[in-house]
C-alpha positions, 0 to 999 in steps of 0.5 A, a space after each residue: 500500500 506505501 508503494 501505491 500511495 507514493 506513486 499515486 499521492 497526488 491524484 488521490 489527493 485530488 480526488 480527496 479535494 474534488 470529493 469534499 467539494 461533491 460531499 459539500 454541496 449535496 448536504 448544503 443544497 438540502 439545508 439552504 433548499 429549507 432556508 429559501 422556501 423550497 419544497 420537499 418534492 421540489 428538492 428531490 427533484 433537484 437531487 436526482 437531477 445530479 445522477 440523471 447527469 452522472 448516467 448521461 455523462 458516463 455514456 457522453 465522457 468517452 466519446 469527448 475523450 476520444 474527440 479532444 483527449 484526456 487534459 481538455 475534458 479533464 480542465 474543462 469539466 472542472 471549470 463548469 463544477 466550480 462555476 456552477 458551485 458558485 451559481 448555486 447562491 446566486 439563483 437559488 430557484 429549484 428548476 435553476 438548481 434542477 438544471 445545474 445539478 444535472 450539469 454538475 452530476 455530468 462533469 463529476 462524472 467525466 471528472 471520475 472517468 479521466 481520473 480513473 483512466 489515469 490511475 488505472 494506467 500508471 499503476 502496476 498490474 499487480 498493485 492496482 487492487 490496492 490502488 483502486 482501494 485506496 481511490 475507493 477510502 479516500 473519496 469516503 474520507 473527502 466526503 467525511 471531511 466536507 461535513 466538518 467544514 459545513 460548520 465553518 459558516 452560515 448556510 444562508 450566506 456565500 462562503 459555504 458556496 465558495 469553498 467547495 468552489 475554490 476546493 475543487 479548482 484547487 484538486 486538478 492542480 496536482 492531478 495535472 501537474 503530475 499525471 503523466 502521458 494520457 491513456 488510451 480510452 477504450 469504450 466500455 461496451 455494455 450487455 444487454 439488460 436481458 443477458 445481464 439479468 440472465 447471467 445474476 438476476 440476483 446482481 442486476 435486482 440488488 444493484 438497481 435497488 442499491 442505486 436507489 438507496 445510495 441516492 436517497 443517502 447522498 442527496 436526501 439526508 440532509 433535506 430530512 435533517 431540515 424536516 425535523 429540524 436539525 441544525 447544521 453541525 447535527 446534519 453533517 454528523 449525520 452525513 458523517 456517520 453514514 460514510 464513517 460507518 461504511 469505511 469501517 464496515 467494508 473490510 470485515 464485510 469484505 472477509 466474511 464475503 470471501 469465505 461464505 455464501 454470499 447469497 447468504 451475506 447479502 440477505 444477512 447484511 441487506 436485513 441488518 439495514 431493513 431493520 435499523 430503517 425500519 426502526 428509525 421510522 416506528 421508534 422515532 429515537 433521538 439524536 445519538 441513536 439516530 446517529 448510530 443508525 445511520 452508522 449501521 445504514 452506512 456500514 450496510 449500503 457501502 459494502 453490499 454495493 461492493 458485494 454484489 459486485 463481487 457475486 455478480 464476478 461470480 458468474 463472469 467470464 473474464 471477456 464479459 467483465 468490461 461489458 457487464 460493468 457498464 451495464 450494472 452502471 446503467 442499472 445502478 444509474 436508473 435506480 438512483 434517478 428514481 430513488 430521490 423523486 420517491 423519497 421525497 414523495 413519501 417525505 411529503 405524505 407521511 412526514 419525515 420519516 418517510 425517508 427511513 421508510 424507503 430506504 426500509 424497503 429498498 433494503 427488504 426488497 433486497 433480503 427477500 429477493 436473495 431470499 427467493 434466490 436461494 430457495 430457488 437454487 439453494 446449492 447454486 454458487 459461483 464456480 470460481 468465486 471473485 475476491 470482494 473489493 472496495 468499490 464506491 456505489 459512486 463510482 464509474 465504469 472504469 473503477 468497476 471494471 478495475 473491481 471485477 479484473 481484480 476478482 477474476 486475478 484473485 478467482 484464477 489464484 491457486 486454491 487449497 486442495 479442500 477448497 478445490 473440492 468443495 467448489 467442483 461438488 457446486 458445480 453442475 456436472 454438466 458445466 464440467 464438459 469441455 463443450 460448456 466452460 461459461 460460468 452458471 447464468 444463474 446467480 
């Protein structure tokens, strides 16, 4: 890891800075949303536009790459953030900021796609698992740290505006004084939904409904915060905890995934959620206990991304692991579009408790579906299953398809000779033939 962060330090650096911009203004535009009259509905309206622009932005990124190369797109997306974090202040109208949401979800999102092309290419094969982790931490920590520095200023004022303004202007300097010659892009291609679903229906499920709870997370908090009137140092321990408990929560999740059904873990990990939700809505606890379970929530949403990824890589050749990431992308990005929208419609219906009631649900539909899954075929596992990795439900693309090489590395490792054979007696003999050797379509 040392090797990987003297050899990487500046652009993980800037990926830090850019993330405590993005963590910022997703909590100040709740907060200020309240301080200028703007509705529930009309703020999950405004959330959701950020990740309408991250889906369009993964598919449009390539083809600017390819057009006028890494360097341009990078500077260029980078201006439009910060200009747009300033605007936000300066027209607080929630079409207006509806609009530059889904301009600032399109450039994080070319933002990331460059970045991670250039961490991919100067990293070293065999080191670039632990630098994707590594990516993975430090946005974390960057979101983290821009809750603390929610604190340093009014939200109705222009400095909480300015900062993550001036932050993310700043991250591209080390990014672009030390990033050596552009990669090569090539296109991620991506499987049909029908194949996709086919090859791990239980992946395609879970990854949609994680896209709406990763949203309804990221964005939606802080809108609840001002409901039940919080003030802002609460909202941002709020936020806080959340992220905290996913970076703590990723690495035992992680151990466990590698030696046990993981079927069984996401049910177990995806039921610990549903309660702590559901228990939020009927008890109605108070700050601390809140505080704690947006802890469990975060250590529950952060890793199960993670790990139905690595079940997904479960059923993957190793030809098919750049087209399904793209295509548990889009799945993941259509989910997060419709989870604010929702949100806030219930937010408005039945109070503010109606944001743990959805997040509640998206988490019950997981454990019943992977429930449904393992009745259907209790003895069904990947052959060769993948190594769990680190991975962000934020991120792009080219970080999954980083995440799913590196379970196929692991996968291809040699085996002990128990472990050997408790993976041939899964196996169907049928898939044992020369004429079939593509992994089970039936995750």
């Amino acid at each position: 890891m040392l090797t990987v962060l003297r050899t990487t330090w500046p652009l993980l650096l800037g990926i830090m800075l850019l993330m405590v911009g993005n963590g910022m203004q997703g909590t100040l535009l709740g907060i200020r949303g309240a301080i200028e009259g703007i509705g529930t509905y009309q703020m999950s309206v405004v959330m959701a536009a950020y990740f309408a622009g991250f889906l369009f932005g993964s598919q449009m990124t390539p083809i600017m790459i390819r057009r006028v190369g890494h360097v341009r797109v990078f500077a260029a997306l980078g201006s439009l953030i910060s200009a747009v974090l300033i605007l936000y202040a300066a027209w607080p109208n929630w079409l207006a900021w509806a609009l530059m949401r889904v301009l600032i979800g399109f450039c994080f999102s070319g933002v990331y796609i460059t970045a991670e092309s250039w961490l991919n290419a100067s990293t070293r094969n065999d080191l670039r698992g632990r630098a994707l982790s590594a990516y993975m931490i430090v946005q974390m920590i960057g979101i983290i740290s821009g809750q603390a520095l929610m604190n340093v200023a009014d939200p109705a004022g222009y400095l909480l505006f300015v900062i993550p303004s001036v932050l993310v202007s700043l991250a591209f300097t080390p990014i672009l004084l030390s990033a050596g010659p552009a990669p090569a892009f090539a296109e991620v291609r991506r499987l049909s939904l029908r194949k996709l679903f086919a090859i791990s229906p239980l992946g395609v499920v879970g990854i949609f409904l994680m896209g709406g709870t990763f949203a309804a997370l990221f964005s939606m908090v802080s809108v609840w915060g001002t409901q039940v009137g919080l003030s802002v140092s609460q909202i941002s321990l709020f936020v806080a905890a959340i992220y905290f408990g996913g970076l703590v929560a990723q690495f035992p999740i992680g151990w466990l995934s590698d030696r046990m059904d993981r079927r069984r873990l996401i049910l177990w990990v995806a039921a610990v959620g549903a309660a702590a939700m559901l228990a939020a809505y009927v008890l109605a606890p108070g700050l601390w206990v809140l505080l704690f379970l947006s802890a469990v929530i975060g250590g529950v949403a952060n890793p199960l991304y993670a790990l139905l990824l690595a079940y997904t890589n479960d059923y993957l050749d190793s030809t098919d692991m750049a087209a399904a990431s793209g295509g548990l992308l889009f799945v993941n990005g259509v989910g997060a579009i419709t989870g604010p929208p929702v949100t806030g419609w219930l937010m408005e219906t039945l109070g503010p408790g109606g944001f743990f009631l959805y997040v509640g649900l998206l988490m019950t539909g997981i454990v019943l579906y992977a429930l449904w899954r393992i009745l259907r075929a209790p003895d069904r596992q990947g052959a060769h299953p993948a190594a769990f990795a680190v991975v962000s439900p934020g991120a792009t693309a080219l970080a999954v398809e980083a995440v799913l090489d590196a379970g196929s590395e692991a996968s291809a490792a040699p085996v002990s000779p128990e472990a050997a054979k408790t993976a041939d007696a899964a196996e169907n003999p049928a898939e044992q033939s020369p004429e079939n050797t593509q992994k089970s379509p039936q995750g």
